[in-house]
Every structure is written in C-alpha cells, then in structure tokens.
C-alpha positions, -999 to 999 in steps of 0.1 A, spaced: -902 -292 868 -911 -259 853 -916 -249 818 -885 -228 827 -865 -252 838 -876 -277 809 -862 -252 785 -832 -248 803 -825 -285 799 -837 -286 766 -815 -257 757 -784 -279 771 -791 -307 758 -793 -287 724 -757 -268 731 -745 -303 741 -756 -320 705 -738 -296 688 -706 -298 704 -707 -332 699 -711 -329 663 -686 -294 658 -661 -324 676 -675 -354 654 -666 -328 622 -635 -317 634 -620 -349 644 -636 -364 607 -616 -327 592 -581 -339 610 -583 -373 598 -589 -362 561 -563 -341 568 -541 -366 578 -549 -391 550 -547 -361 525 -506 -356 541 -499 -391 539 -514 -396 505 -496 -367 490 -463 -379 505 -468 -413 494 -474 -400 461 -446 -375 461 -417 -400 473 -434 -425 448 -429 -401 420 -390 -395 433 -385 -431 433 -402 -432 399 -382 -405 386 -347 -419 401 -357 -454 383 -362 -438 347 -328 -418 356 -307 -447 362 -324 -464 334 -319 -437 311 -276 -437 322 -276 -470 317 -290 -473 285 -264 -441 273 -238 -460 292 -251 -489 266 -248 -471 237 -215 -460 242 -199 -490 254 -214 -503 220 -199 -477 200 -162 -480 215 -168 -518 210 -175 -512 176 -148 -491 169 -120 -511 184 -135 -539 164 -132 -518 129 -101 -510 138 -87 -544 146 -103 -556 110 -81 -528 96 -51 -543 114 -55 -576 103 -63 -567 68 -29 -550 67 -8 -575 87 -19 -606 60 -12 -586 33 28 -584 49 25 -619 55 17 -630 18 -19 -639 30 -2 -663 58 -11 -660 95 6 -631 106 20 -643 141 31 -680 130 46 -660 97 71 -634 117 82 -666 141 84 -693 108 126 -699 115 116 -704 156 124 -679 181 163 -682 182 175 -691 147 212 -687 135 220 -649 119 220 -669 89 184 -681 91 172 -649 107 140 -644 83 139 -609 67 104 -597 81 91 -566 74 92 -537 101 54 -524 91 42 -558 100 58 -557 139 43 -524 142 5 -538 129 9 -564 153 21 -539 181 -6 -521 170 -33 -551 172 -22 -560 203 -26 -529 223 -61 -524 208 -71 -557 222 -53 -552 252 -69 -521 260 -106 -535 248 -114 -550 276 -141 -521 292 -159 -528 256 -164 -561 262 -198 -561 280 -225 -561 256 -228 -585 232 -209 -571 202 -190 -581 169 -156 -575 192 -164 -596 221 -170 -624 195 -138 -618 178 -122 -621 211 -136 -648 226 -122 -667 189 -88 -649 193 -85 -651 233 -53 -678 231 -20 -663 238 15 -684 234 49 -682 259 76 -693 244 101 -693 267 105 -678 306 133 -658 321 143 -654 360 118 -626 373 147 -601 381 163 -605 346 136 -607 323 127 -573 313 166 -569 301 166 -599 284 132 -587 264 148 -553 255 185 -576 246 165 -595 224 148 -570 205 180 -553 197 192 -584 179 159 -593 165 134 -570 154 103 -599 162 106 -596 199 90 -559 199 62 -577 196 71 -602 227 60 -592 263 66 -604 298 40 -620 317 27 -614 353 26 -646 363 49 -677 359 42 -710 363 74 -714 383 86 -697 416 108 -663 404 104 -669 367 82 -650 344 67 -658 308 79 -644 276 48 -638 257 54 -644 219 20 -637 201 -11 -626 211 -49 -631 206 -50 -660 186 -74 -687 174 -68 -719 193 -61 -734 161 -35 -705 148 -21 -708 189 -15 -743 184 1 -739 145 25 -713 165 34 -735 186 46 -764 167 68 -738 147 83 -727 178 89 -758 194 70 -756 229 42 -777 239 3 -769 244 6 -761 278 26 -728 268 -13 -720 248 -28 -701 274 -59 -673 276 -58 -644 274 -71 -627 310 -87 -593 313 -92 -591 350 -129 -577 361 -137 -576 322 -128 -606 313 -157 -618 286 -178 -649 292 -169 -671 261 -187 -705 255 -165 -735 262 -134 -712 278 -135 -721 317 -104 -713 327 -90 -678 321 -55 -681 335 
C-alpha cells in the first residue's frame, strides 16, 4: 500500500471517528433533551396538583369557618330564645308549661298562656329546624342539639285530614301554633301531630306524662343528610 493510499485510509478512518462521535453527542443532546421535557412536565403537573391541593384546602377550611360562624349564631340565638320563653313560663320548662291542662282540656280548664311565649317557641323551633347545615363541625350548637334532639306526638290524624284538623285546632286553642304534622306515621294513612320540639329526653318524657301518651310517642328528631352523630342516640327515626 502506498503512502497515498495509507493516508486516504487514515483520513477515513478519521472522518469516520468523528461521525461517530457528532452521533454519540447528538443522540447524548436528544436524550437530555428528553429528560429535560419530562422533568419539567413532571414538575409542572406536580406544581398544578400542588396548587389544586392548597385550593381545595384553602375552600374547605373558609367553608369551615363559616359553617362555624352560622353554627354559632343559630346557637346565640336559640340561647336568646330560651332565655325569653322561661321567663313566660315563670322559670318552668317552656313546652311541658304551655301543655300543663293536657292537650284537649275543657274551655274551663283551657290555661291562659301567653301569645309571646307560642311565638318564642315558633321561633325556637324553626331555628333548630333550619340548623341542620351547621351541624357539621363540632360546635356549642351541635351539643345543644344532640341534648335537645327528642321531639313528642301526641296524637295522629288520618293523612288526608290532618293538616285541617291542625289549622281547626289552632283556631280554638292558641298552643297548637306550635304543633306540626309529621311525615311519617307509625300506622298506614295516619300521620303524627307533633306537640313540642327539641327537647331533653328528660323534659320529653315530663311532657309526656302531662299529656298522657306513652314513651313510644318520644321520638328524635331527624335532619336527613345532616343529621348530627350524638353519643348514645342510634336510632334517628
């Protein structure tokens, strides 16, 4: 082989080697590339979901604070309430007070009660009624409700008659404003005549005696999807 040709080879080989290595760095360029992209969209969705975590976070905790301020001010307001209805009552329970002569007593018997004290109690019912979106959180108001979740019937009517008969009897006596129909009866086309509402279990079974019907007519009071989780209430019927 000539020097010439030597060269030539030399010279390829050479052109060759370099090739090889512009492809080596190229190929070593794309991949950095590559991990650079993926790195940098990992980071970028990881950042998202980061962000979207401390977003929900931050609703919740406003959603929080607000369900604790409506709690809290339900709760002042039913302390109002109750303040006023015992002083109408001459410091007696309010409910058991209004329904002291039972719930049908001769005109002549018909206790003189105090219009301002049906309306407080109205007034205290609705509030706790409506209360039960507050009732998440532990608060001062789901405590008082979970002591004053009783309810009483004290009597039922046919399904069909009973919202007449509720509106009769408040015409003739002032107390059963405060009464209510029930949704659900314990018998086939009656419904419940609600009484009193949100009481202790011990003022719930005080009211009953006075009115005659028996402990099975004490039942709880049942807010539906909010319905608070009290210790040593099972059954919210």
């Amino acid at each position: 082989m000539s020097s010439e040709d030597l060269d030539k080879v030399i010279q390829e080989f050479r052109r060759r080697q370099k090739n090889r290595r512009v492809v080596f760095v190229l190929l070593v360029t794309g991949t950095l590339a590559v991990v650079v992209v993926a790195l940098a969209y990992l980071s970028y969705h990881a950042k998202q979901a980061e962000n979207a975590a401390a977003q929900q976070k931050s609703q919740a905790d406003i959603a929080t604070v607000r369900i604790g301020a409506l709690a809290q001010g339900i709760f002042q307001k039913v302390q109002e309430t109750d303040t006023k209805a015992s002083g109408l009552s001459s410091g007696k329970n309010p409910t058991v007070y209004i329904w002291q002569s039972g719930l049908h007593p001769s005109k002549a018997q018909q206790p003189h009660i105090d219009p301002m004290l049906i309306q407080v109690l109205v007034d205290r019912r609705s509030l706790l009624i409506g209360a039960g979106p507050a009732l998440g959180p532990a608060s001062n108001l789901k405590d008082y409700v979970c002591d004053h979740i009783w309810h009483v019937v004290g009597e039922s009517a046919l399904e069909a008659e009973a919202a007449v008969y509720l509106r009769t009897q408040a015409e003739k006596d002032l107390r059963f404003e405060l009464a209510q129909v029930g949704t659900i009866g314990r018998k086939p086309g009656w419904l419940p005549i609600i009484v009193a509402f949100f009481l202790t279990r011990q003022e719930a079974e005080d009211l009953a005696k006075e009115i005659n019907v028996g402990d099975f007519q004490i039942r709880v009071w049942n807010f539906g999807e909010y319905r608070p989780d009290c210790p040593g209430i099972k059954n919210l019927n």
